[in-house]
C-alpha positions in Angstrom: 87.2 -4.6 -39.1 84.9 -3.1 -41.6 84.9 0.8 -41.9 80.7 1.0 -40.9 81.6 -0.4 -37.8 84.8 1.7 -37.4 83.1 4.9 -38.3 80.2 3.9 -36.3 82.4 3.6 -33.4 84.4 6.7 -34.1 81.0 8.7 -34.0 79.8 7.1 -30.8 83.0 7.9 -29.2 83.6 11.4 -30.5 80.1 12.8 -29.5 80.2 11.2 -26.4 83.3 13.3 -25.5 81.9 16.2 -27.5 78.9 16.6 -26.5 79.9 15.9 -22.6 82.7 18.1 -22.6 79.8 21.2 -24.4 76.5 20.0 -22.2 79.2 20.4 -18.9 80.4 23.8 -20.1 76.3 25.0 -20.6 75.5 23.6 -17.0 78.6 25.7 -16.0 77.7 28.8 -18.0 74.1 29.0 -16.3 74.8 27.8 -12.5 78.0 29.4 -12.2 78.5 32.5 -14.6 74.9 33.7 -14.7 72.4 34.0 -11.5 69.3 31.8 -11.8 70.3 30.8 -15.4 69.8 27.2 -14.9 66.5 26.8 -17.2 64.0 24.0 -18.2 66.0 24.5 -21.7 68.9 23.0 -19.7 66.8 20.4 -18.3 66.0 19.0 -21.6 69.2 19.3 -23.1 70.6 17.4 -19.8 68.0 14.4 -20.5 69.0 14.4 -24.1 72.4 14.4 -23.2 71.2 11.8 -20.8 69.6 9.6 -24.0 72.6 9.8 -25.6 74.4 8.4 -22.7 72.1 5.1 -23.5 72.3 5.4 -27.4 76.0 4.9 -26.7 75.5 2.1 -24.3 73.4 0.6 -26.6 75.5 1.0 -29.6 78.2 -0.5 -27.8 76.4 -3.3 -27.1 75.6 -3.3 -30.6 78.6 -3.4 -31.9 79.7 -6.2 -29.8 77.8 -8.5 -30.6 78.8 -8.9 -34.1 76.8 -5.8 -35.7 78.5 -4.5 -39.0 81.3 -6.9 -38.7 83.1 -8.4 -41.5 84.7 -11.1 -39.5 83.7 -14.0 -37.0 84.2 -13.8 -33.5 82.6 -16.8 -30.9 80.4 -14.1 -28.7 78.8 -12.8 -31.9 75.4 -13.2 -31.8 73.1 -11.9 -34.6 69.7 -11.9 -32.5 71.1 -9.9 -29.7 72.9 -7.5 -32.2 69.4 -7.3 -33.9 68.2 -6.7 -30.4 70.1 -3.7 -29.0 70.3 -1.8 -32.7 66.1 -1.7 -32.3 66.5 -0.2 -28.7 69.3 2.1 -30.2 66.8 3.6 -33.1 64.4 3.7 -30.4 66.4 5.9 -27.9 67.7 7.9 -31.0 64.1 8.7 -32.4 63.6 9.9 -28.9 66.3 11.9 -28.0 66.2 14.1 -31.3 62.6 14.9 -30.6 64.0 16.5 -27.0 67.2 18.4 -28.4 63.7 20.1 -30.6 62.3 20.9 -27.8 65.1 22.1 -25.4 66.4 24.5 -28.6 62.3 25.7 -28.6 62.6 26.6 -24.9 65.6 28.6 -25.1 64.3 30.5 -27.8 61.1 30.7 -25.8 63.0 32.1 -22.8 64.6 35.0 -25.5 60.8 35.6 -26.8 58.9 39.1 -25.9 56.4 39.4 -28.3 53.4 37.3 -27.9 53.0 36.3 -31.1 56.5 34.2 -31.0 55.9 32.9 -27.5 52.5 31.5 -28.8 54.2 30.2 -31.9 57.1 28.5 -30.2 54.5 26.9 -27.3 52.2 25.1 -30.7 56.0 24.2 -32.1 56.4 22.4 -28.8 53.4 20.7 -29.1 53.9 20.2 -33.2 57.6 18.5 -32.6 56.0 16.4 -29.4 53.4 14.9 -31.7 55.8 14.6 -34.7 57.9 12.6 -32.2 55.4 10.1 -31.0 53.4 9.5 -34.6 57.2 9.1 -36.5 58.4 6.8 -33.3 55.5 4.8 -33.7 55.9 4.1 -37.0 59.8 4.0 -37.5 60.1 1.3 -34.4 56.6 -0.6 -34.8 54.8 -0.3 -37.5 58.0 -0.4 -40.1 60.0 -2.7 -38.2 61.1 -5.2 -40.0 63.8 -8.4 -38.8 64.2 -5.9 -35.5 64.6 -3.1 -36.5 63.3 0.0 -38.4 63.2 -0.3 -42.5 62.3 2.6 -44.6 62.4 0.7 -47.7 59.9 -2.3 -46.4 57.0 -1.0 -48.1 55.9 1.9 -49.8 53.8 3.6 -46.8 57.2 3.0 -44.9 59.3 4.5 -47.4 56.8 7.5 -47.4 57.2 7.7 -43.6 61.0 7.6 -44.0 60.5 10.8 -46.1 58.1 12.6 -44.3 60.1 12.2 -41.5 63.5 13.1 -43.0 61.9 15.7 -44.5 59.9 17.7 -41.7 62.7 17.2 -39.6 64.8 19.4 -42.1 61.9 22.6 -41.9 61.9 21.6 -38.5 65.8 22.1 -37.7 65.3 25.0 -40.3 62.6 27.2 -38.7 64.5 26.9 -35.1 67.4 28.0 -37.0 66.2 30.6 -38.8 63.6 32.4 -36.1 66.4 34.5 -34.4 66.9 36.2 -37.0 63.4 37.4 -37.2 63.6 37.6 -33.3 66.3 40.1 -33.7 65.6 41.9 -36.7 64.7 45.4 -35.0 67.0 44.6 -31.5 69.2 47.6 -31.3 72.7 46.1 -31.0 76.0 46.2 -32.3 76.3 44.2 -35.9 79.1 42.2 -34.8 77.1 41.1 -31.5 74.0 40.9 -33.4 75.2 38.4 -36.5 77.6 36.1 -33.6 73.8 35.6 -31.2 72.5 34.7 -34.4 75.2 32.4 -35.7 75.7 31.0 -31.9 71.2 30.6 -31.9 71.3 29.1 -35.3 74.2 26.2 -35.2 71.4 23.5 -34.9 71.2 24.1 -39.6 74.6 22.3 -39.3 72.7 19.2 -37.7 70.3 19.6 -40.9 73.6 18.4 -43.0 73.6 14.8 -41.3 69.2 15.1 -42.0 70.0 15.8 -45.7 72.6 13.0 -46.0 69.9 10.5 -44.6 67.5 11.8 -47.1 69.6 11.0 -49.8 70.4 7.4 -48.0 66.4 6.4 -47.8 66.0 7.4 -51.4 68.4 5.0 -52.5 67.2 2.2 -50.0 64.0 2.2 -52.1 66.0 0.7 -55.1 69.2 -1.0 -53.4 69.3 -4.6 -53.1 70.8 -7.2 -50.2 74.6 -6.3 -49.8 74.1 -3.0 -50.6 71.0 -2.2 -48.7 72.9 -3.9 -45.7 75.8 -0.8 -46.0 73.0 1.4 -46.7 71.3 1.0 -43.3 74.4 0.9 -41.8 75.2 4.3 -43.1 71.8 5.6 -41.9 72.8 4.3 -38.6 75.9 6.6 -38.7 74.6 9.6 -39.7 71.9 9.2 -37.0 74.2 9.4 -34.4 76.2 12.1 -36.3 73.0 14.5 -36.7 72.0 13.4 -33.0 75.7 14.4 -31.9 75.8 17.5 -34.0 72.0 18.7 -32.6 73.3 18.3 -29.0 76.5 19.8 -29.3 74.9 23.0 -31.3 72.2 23.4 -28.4 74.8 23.4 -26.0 77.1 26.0 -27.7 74.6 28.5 -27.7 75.2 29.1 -24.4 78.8 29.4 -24.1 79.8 32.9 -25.1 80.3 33.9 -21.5 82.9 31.3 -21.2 84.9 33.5 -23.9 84.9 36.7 -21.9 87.8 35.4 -20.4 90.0 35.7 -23.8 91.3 38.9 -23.5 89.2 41.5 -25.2 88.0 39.8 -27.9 84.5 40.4 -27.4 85.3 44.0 -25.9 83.5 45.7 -28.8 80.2 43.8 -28.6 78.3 45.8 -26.0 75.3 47.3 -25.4 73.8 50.2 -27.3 72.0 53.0 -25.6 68.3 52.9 -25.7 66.6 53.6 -28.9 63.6 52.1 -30.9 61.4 49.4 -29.9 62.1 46.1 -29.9 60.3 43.4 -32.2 60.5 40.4 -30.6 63.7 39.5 -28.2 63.9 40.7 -24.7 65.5 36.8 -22.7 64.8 36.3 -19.3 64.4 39.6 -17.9 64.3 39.1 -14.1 68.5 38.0 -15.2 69.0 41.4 -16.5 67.0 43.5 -13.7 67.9 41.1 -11.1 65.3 38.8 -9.4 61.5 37.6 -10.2 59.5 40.1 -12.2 56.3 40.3 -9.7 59.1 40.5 -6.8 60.4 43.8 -9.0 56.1 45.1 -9.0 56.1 45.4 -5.4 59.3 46.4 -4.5 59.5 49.5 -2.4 59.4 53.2 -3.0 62.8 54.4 -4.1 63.8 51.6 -6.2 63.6 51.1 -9.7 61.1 49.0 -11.0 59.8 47.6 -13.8 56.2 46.9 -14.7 56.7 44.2 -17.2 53.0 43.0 -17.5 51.7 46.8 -18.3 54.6 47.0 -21.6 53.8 45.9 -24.5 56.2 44.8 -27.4 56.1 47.6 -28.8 57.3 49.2 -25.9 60.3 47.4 -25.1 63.1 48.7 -24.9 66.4 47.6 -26.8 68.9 48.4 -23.9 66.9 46.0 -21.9 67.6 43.0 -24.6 70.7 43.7 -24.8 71.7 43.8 -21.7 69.8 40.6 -20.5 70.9 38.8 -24.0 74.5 39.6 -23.6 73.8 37.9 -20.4 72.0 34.3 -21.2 74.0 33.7 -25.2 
């Protein structure tokens, strides 16, 4: 067997289990550990986990018939190989434009300030038109023999790096706007760098995006046997940055799951309530308990919390704390 198709294999099988075993322990985390946690964040993260069900299925099918193989076997068939590796790009293409979008609504969900709600809801729309445009191209336009080929022309190669290249700042900005989110969130350090770090894994999905780059740039100038291992290497890392995207959306969610090792996150609590807060106050009917117009007209005697009438600049730090230490 030749080692695209093993390693092909190998990342099919790997993320399928890897990404299973992290998407179950998310939908765990928020119906089980956390009171109406279940989100439309975990929604799209289930369908991508969903589309990468089918990539699998389709790379399997792939595979079987003959694709990357080195040696002859009677049920190889080129044409259907050629066949399923079109549908497999497709449902890829797809399903990394959704893991964008779930990672945008959880950060939405963590959002106070206006200003970031606003500017994750046009990201939305940005990564849902980036999607459908790149698709278009990549699976129509710049398929060639079946399937997508970045180095068929020059307007294709230019598509191959615009879209390699956006989807870096893409993954970038989604990885990098917690920290601005928390900058002013009065927390411990410890607490504060690990919502970060736990926020920002998707920048490790970049790694596979950066490898690809590198790939398409040298499908511009490779010829026949070793364009053919070049697209099969761009296959591979597809599925690895695919894999790694999923499995980093779904981890960001798990550190309730670790309250169970024994006091190893003892110290990250909580600080009493201090300045304002910037921009980061998640899902605060989890924190206070219920729906927050339920909260405006709740009885005399209880406490209640007019979150319409605050501003920003009025929230207060205990508050994101308490409701982050909840949903991350």
């Amino acid at each position: 067997m030749g080692s695209h198709r093993d390693s092909i294999l190998a990342a099919l099988i790997a993320f399928l289990i890897l990404d299973g075993a992290a998407v179950g322990a998310r939908i765990y985390v928020r119906t089980k550990l956390i009171t109406r946690g279940f989100g439309l964040d975990d929604c799209a993260l289930a369908l991508t986990y969903l589309g990468y069900l089918i990539v699998c299925g389709l790379g399997f099918a792939t595979l079987y018939f003959g694709y990357a193989a080195v040696d002859e076997q009677p049920y190889y068939s080129a044409a259907k190989a050629q066949q399923y590796l079109y549908a497999t790009q497709l449902t890829i293409y797809i399903s990394s434009g959704l893991v964008k979008i779930a990672v945008a609504l959880v950060l939405y969900r963590l959002a106070v300030a206006q200003r970031v709600r606003w500017l994750l809801i046009a990201s939305i729309f940005v990564v849902i038109a980036w999607t459908v445009v790149t698709t278009l191209y990549a699976s129509w336009l710049c398929a060639q023999g079946g399937s997508s080929n970045y180095a068929g022309s020059a307007t294709c190669s230019r598509v191959g790096y615009f879209r390699t290249i956006s989807n870096i700042f893409i993954d970038y900005f989604y990885a990098l706007l917690p920290a601005f989110m928390l900058r002013k969130v009065q927390m411990k350090i410890r607490l504060k760098a690990l919502v970060i770090f736990l926020l920002g894994l998707g920048i490790f999905a970049s790694s596979a995006t950066i490898v690809k780059l590198v790939i398409i740039v040298r499908l511009t100038h490779a010829q026949a046997d070793e364009a053919e291992g070049l697209h099969h290497d761009l296959l591979l890392w597809a599925l690895i940055e695919l894999g790694l995207a999923i499995f980093a959306a779904s981890c960001a969610a798990l550190r309730p799951l670790l309250r169970h090792l024994p006091a190893l996150w003892d110290s990250s609590r909580r600080t009493p309530r201090s300045n304002a807060s910037e921009g980061v106050g998640p899902y605060h009917e989890l924190a206070l308990g219920g729906n927050p117009m339920d909260r405006l007209h709740s009885p005399p005697g209880k406490t209640t919390l007019s979150r319409p009438h605050r501003s920003e600049e009025t929230e207060r730090p205990s508050d994101t704390a308490t409701s982050l230490d909840q949903l991350v």
